[in-house]
C-alpha positions in Angstrom: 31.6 85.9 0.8 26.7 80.0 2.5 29.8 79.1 0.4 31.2 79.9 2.3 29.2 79.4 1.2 28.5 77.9 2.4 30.7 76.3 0.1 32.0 80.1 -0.7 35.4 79.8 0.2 36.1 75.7 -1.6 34.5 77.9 -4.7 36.1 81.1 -4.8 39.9 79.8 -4.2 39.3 76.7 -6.5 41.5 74.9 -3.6 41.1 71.3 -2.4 43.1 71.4 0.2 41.7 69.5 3.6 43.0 69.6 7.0 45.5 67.1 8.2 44.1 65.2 10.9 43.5 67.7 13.9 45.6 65.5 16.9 47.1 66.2 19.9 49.1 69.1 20.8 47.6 72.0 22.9 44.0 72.5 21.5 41.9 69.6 23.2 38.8 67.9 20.8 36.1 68.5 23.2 35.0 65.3 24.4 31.4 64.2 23.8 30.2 63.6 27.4 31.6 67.4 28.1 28.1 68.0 26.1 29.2 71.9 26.2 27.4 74.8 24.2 28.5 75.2 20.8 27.3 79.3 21.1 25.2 79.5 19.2 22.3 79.8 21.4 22.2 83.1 23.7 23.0 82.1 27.3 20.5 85.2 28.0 21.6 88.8 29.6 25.5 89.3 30.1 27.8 86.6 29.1 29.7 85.0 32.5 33.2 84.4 31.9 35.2 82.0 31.9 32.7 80.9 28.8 33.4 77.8 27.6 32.4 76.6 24.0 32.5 73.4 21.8 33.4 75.0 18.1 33.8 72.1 15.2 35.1 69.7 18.0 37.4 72.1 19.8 36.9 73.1 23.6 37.7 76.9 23.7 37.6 79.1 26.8 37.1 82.5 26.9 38.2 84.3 30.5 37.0 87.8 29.1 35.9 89.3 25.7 38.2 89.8 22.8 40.1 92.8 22.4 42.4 91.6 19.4 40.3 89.8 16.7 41.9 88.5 13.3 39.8 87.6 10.8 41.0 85.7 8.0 40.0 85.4 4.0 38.3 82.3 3.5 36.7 84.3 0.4 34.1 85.5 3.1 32.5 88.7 4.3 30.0 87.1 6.4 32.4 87.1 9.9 33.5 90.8 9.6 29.8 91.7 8.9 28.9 89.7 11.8 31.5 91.4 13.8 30.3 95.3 12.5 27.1 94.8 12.7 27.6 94.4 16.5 29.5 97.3 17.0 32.5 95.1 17.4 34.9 97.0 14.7 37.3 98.2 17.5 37.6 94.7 18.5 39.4 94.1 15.1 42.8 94.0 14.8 43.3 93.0 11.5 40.7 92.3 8.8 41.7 89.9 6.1 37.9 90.0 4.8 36.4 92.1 2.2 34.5 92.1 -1.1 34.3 95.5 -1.7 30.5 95.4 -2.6 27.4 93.9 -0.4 23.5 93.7 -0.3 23.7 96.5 2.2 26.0 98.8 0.9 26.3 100.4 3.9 28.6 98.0 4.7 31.1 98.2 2.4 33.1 101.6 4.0 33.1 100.7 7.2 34.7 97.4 6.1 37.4 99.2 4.2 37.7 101.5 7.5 38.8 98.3 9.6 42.5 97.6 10.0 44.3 95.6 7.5 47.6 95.3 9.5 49.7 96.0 6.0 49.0 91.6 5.8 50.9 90.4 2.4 48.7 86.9 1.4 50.5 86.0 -1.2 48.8 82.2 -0.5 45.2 83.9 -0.6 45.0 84.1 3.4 47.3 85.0 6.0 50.5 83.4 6.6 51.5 81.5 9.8 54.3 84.1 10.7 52.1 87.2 9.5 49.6 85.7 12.1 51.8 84.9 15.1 53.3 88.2 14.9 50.1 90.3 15.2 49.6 88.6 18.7 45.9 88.5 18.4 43.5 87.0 21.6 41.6 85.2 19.0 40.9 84.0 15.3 38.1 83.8 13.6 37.8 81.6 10.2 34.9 81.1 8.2 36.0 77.4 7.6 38.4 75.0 8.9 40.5 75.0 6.4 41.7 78.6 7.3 43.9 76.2 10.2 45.9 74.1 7.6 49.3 74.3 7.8 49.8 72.5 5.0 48.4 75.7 3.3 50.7 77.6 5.7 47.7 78.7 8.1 48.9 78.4 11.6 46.8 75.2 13.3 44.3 75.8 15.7 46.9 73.6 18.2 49.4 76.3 17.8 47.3 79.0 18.3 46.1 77.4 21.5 49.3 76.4 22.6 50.3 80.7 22.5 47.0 81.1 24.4 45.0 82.2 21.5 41.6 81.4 20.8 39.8 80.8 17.5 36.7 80.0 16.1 35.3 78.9 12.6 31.7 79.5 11.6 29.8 76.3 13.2 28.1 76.1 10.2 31.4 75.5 8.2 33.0 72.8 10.5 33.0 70.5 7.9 34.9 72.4 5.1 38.3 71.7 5.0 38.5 69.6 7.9 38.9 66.0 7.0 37.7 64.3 10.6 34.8 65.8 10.1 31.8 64.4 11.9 28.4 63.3 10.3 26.7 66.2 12.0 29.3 68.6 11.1 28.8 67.5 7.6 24.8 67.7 7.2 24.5 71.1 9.4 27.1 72.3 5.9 24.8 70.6 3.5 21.8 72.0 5.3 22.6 75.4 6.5 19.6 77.6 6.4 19.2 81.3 7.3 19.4 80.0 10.9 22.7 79.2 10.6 23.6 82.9 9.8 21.5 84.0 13.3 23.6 81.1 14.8 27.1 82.7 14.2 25.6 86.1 15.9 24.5 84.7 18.4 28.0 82.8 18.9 29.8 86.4 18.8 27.3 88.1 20.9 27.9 84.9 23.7 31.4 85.5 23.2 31.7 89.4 23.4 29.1 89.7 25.4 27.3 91.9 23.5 23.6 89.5 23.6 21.3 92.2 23.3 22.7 93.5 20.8 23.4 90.2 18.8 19.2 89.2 19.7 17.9 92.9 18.9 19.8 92.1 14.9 18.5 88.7 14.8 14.7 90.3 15.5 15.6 93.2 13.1 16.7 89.9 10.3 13.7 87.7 11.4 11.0 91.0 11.2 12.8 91.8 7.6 12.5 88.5 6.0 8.7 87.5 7.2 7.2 90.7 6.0 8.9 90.1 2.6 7.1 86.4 2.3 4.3 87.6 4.0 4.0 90.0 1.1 4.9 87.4 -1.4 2.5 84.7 0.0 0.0 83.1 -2.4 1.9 84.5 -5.3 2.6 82.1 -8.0 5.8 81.3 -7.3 8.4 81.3 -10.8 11.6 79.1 -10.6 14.7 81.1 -9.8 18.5 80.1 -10.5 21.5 81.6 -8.3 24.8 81.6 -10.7 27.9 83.6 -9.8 30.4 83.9 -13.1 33.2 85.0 -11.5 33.3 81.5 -9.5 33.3 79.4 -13.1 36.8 78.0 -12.0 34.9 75.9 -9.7 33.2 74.5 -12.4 34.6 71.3 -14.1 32.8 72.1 -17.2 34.0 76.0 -16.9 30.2 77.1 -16.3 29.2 79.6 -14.3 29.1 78.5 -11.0 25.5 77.0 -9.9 24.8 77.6 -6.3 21.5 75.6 -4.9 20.9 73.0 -2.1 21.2 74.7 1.6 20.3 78.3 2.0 21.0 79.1 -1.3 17.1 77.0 -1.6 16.2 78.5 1.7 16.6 82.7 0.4 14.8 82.2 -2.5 11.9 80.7 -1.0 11.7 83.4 1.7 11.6 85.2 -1.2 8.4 83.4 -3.1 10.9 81.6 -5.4 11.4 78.0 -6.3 14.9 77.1 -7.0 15.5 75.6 -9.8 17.6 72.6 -8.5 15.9 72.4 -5.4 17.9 70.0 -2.9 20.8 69.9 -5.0 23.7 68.2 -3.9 26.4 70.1 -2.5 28.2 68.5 -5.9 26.0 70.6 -8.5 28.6 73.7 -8.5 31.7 71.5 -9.9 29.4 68.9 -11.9 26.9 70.4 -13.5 26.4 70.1 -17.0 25.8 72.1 -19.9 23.1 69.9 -20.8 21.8 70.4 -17.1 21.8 73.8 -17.4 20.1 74.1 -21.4 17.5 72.0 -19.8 17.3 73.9 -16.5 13.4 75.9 -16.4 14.8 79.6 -15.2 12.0 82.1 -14.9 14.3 84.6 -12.5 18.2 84.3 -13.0 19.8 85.5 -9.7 23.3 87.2 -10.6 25.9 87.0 -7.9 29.2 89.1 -7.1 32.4 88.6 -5.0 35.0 91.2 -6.3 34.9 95.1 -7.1 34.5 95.9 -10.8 32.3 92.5 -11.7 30.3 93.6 -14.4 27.2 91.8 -13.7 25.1 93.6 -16.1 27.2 92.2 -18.9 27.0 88.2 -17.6 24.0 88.3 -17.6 23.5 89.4 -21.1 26.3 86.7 -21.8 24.3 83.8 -19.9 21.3 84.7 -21.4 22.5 84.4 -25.1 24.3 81.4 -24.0 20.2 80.0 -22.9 18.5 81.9 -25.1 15.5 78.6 -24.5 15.0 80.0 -20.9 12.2 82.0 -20.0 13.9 84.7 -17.9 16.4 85.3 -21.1 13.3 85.9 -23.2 12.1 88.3 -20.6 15.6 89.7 -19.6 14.2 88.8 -15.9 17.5 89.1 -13.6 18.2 90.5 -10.7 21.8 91.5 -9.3 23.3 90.0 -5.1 26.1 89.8 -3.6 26.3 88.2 0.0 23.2 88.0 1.1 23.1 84.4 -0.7 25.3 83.1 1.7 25.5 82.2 5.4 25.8 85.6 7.3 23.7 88.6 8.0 22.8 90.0 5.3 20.0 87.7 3.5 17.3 90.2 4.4 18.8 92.5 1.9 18.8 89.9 -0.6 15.8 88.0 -0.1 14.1 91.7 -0.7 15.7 91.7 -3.6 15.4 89.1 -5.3 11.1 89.3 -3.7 10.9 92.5 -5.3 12.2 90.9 -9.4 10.1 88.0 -8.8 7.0 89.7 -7.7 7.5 93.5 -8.3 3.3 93.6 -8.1 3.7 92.7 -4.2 5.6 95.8 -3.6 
């Protein structure tokens, strides 16, 4: 389910764990004169193994394409997607991923159709010995705090030292890892809708399935330009992306406020100005209910994690709440899921959120 989400997974589990210091043991940091790929860029035709990557500081080699893929939780969808999208579902061994609703709903089934291995999280992602046992070729995190063991995550040193690979979302190197480097940390604070077209290009490098992974990334690209090509010139209102069910994450219990990053970067792709443009990656937890009486909200952008959210209903309830906003007055809201976030569906929602901001354009 950008934040990840972006700062999506630190939000949805309310957790501040970080990683211990990643050290010695089997998984090498990469060093910097190795200057190897990080993926994310296709190497162009078929991938030629052994293929060698730099992900988050971590030198990872790949002598053939995955066959046994575990994905874990994270409070993510965008990995899975990634990986159905691509045609890689019988690549999945176990799926720890799922929201149960998306911006293409399409997706939803054949999500629930993946294997779930019969995993028991009772710590919100897959246990050490749940993981070890299943004997995947490779991991894939959306963050790198899906590695702490103090969380009882196996480390990506132990998986390396079985001869398993893994990977987190280059764009969430930062999150939960607490060596994290100064580029690591702005490509989190700045990820755009580049960074989702980054991590398919990453799997279709490391499955070698590039065409397939550059065909989606046209598909995505052609999607989103004739939606602000359609939007351009439009006087543009000022848009705020809230998701309710994330209010834990809030200090001040408020519906969690997601802007800054790509949450800035869909709704101007969709002819919308956010209404805390450039936020800090701080806003969510901080924000204020004087910030938000304040805020100027033409469009409110209702987001959803989990089946059964009622998102009809919060926005009624945010709406009374800001009764002084323009968009309550006009009952101007429009419903996503996550296509907000890093991963491959913000075509779908940049459509739709287009289509409530400018539904003369369509």
């Amino acid at each position: 389910m950008n934040s990840p989400r972006q700062r999506r997974t630190a939000l949805a589990v309310g957790s501040a764990f970080l990683l211990a210091a990643l050290a010695g043991c089997s998984a090498q940091a990469a060093a910097p004169e190795a200057a190897l790929t990080d993926g994310t860029k296709l190497t162009g035709g078929a991938t030629s193994y052994p293929f060698t990557i730099d992900n988050c500081g971590y030198e990872q080699t790949f002598e053939k394409a995955p066959e046994r893929v575990v994905l874990l939780n994270g409070a993510s969808v965008s990995e899975v997607e990634s990986m159905v999208m691509l045609g890689l579902s019988d690549a999945v061994l176990a799926n720890a991923q799922n929201y149960g609703m998306s911006d293409s709903p399409e997706l939803v089934e054949q999500i629930d159709a993946l294997p779930t291995a019969n995993l028991d999280m009772g710590s919100f992602d897959i246990p050490s010995e749940q993981l070890l046992a299943l004997k995947p070729d490779l991991v894939i995190s959306t963050w790198s705090g899906g590695f702490d063991a103090d969380a009882g995550q196996a480390t990506r040193e132990e998986l390396a030292g079985l001869g398993i690979e893994s990977i987190v979302n280059p764009a969430n190197c930062a999150m939960g890892k607490d060596d994290a480097t100064d580029a690591e940390r702005e490509t989190f604070a700045s990820a755009t809708i580049e960074s989702s077209f980054d991590f398919l290009n990453l799997v279709g490098n490391v499955f070698d399935v590039q065409a397939a992974a550059q065909a989606l990334v046209d598909e995505q690209r052609q999607q989103i330009e004739a939606v602000s090509l359609a939007v351009d010139g439009a006087d543009r209102p000022t848009g705020l992306i809230v998701f309710p069910g994330m209010s834990m994450m809030s200090a001040n219990g408020l519906p969690a406020v997601m802007a800054g990053g790509i949450f800035d970067d869909v709704l101007e792709r969709a002819g919308v100005t956010s209404t805390f443009a450039n936020a800090g990656t701080d806003l969510t937890e901080n924000i204020t209910e004087e910030q938000l009486a304040a805020a100027d909200v033409q469009l409110l952008v209702v987001g959803g994690f989990m089946p059964g959210e009622d998102l009809d209903a919060a926005a009624a309830k945010i709406f009374s709440a800001y009764p002084q906003w323009e968009a309550s007055r006009t009952n101007n809201y429009v419903k996503v899921s996550d296509g907000v976030y890093v991963g491959p569906t913000n075509a779908a929602a940049i459509d739709k959120i287009a289509r409530a901001a400018h539904p003369d354009a369509f």
